[in-house]
C-alpha positions as CSV (number, residue, x, y, z in Angstrom):
1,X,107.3,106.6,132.3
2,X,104.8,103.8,132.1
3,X,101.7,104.8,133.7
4,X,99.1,105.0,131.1
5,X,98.0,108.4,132.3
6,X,99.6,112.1,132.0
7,X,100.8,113.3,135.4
8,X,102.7,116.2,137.3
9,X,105.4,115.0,139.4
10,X,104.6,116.5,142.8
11,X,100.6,114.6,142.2
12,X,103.0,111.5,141.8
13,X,104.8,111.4,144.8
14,X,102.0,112.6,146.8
15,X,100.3,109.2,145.3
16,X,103.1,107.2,146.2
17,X,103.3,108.5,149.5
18,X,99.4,107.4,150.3
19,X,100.1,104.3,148.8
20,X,103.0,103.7,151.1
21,X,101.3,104.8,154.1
22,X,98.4,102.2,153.3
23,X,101.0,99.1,152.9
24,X,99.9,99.1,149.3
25,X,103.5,99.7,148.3
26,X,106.9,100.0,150.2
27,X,109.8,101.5,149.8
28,X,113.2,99.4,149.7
29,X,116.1,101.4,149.9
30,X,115.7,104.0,146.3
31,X,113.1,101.4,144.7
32,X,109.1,101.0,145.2
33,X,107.8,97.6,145.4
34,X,104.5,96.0,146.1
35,X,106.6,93.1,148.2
36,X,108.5,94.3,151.3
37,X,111.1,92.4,150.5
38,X,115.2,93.6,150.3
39,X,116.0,90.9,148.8
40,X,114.3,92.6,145.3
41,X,116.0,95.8,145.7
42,X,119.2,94.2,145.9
43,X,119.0,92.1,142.7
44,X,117.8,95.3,140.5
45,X,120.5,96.8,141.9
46,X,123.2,94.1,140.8
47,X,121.1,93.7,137.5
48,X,121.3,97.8,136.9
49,X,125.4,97.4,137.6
50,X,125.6,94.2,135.0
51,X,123.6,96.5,132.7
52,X,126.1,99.7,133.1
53,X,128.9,97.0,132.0
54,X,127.0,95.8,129.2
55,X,125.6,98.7,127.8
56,X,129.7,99.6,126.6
57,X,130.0,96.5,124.9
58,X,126.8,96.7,123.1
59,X,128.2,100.6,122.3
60,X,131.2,99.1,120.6
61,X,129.3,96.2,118.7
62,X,126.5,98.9,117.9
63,X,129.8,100.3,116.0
64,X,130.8,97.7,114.2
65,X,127.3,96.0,113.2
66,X,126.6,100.1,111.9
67,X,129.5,99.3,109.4
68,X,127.5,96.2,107.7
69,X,125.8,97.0,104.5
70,X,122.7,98.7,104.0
71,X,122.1,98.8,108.1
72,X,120.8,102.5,109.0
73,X,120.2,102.6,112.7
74,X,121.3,100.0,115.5
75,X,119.4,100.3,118.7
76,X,119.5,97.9,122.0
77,X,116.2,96.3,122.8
78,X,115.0,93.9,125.3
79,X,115.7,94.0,129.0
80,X,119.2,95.4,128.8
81,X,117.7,98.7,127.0
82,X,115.4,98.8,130.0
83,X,118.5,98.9,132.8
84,X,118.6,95.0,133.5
85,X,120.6,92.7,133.3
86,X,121.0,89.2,134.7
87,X,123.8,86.5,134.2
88,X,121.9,84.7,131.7
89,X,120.9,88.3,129.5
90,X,121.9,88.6,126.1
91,X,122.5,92.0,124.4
92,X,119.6,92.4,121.9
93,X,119.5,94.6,118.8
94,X,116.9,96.2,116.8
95,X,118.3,97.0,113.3
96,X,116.7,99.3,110.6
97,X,118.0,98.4,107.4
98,X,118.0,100.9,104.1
99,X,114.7,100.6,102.1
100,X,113.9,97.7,100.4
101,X,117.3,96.3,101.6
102,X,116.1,94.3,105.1
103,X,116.5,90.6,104.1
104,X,120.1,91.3,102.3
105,X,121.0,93.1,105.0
106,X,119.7,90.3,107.7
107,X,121.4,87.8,105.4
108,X,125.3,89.3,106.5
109,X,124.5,90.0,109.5
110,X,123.1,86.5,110.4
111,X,126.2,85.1,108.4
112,X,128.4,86.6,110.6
113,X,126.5,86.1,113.4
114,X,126.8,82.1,112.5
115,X,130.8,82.5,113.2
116,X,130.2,83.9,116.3
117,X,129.2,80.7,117.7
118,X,132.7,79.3,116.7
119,X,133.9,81.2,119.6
120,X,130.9,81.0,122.0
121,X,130.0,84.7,121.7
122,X,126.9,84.6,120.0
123,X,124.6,86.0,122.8
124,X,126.8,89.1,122.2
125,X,125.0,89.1,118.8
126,X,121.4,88.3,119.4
127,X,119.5,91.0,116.2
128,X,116.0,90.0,116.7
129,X,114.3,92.6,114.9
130,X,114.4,94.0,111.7
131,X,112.5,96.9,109.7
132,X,112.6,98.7,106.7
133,X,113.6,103.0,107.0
134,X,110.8,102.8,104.2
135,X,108.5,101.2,106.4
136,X,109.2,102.5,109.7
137,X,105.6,102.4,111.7
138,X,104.6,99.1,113.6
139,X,101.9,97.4,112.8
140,X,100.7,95.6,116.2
141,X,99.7,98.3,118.2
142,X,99.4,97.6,121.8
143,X,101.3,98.0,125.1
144,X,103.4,95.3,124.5
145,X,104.9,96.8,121.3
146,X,104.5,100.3,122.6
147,X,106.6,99.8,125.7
148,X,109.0,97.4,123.5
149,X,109.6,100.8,121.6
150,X,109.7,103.2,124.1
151,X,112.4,101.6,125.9
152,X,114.6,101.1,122.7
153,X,118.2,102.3,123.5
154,X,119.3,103.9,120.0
155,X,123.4,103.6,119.3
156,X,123.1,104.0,115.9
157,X,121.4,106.3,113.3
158,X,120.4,109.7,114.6
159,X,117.8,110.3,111.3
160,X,116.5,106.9,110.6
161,X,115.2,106.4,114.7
162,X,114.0,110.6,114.4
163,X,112.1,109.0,111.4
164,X,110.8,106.0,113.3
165,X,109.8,107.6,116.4
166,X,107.8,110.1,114.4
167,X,106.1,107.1,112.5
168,X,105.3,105.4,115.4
169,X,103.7,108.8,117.9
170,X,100.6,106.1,118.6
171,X,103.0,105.2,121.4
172,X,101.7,108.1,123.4
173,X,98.3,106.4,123.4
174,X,99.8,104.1,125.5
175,X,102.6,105.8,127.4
176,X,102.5,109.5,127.4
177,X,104.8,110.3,130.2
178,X,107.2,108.8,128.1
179,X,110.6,110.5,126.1
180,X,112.4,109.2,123.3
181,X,115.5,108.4,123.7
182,X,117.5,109.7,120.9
183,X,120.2,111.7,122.1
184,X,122.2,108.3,123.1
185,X,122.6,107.6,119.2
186,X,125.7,108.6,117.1
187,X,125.6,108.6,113.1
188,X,126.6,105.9,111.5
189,X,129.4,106.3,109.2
190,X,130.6,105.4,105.6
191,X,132.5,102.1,105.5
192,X,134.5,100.7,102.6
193,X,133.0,97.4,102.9
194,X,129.5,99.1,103.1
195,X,130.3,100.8,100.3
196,X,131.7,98.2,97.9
197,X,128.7,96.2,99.0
């Protein structure tokens, strides 16, 4: 998924094969690694299994942070959305917000957020990103921000992340073996206090 170039599978593992052969990578149980070391393998492994427990709480709060006003699409971001998770990770959230609506929007969400801390579960609630569904391409363009959003884990929002994946193809300059991710996202709804907001 990351490798810069397009490739066919069979070339792949034929690479990786050489490579392992040469001591240039090994192979630790199902992972690759450029350390021969277990002791790797065995903490993604834990950190994939926190992840798998995660990932259904951040489902539910993907729910309920959908029913806020003018929020459009809820997505998981940071390491969690890339299958990792440690004892100090946070669940991260990328929002898209209704047009012209992102700083209202970020307002309630960041009020509520503030009386999470009241009962110490505000790394539950970490939204660190924000666009626009009028604005929906990124501006900083590089591998950074490409991989950023080629790992995004979309709860929330079926059309506005369709829309923001096609606004943002430039990706593929980056990472073109990689997939969008859509198909994990469910609709959000219509709420009454979205809609008497």
């Amino acid at each position: 998924m990351f490798l810069g170039n397009k490739y066919v599978l069979h070339e792949f593992e034929q690479a990786i094969d050489k490579l392992i052969s040469e001591s240039v990578v090994f192979r630790v149980g199902e992972f690759y690694s450029v350390q021969n070391n277990f002791l790797l393998a065995d903490r993604r492994i834990k950190g994939n299994e926190k992840a798998a427990q995660m990932l259904k709480k951040a489902g539910k709060i993907a729910g309920f942070l959908s029913k806020f006003p003018f929020v459009r699409g809820v997505s998981v971001s940071g390491s969690l959305s890339k299958n990792y998770a440690d004892d100090s990770a946070d669940i991260d959230f990328f929002i898209i917000t209704a047009a012209d609506r992102l700083w209202i929007a970020r307002s309630f969400l960041h009020l509520f957020k503030k009386l999470t801390f009241l009962v110490n579960r505000q790394h539950y609630y970490c939204m660190n990103y924000f666009i626009d569904e009028s604005a929906p391409e990124i501006i900083e363009k590089n591998i950074y921000t490409a991989t950023e959003i080629a790992t995004l884990l979309p709860l929330r929002g079926v059309a506005v992340f369709e829309n923001f994946y096609a606004a943002n193809s430039w990706t593929k300059n980056f990472l073109p073996n990689n997939y969008m991710r859509i198909s994990t996202a469910e609709e959000t709804g219509n709420y009454l206090f979205k809609s008497f907001a």
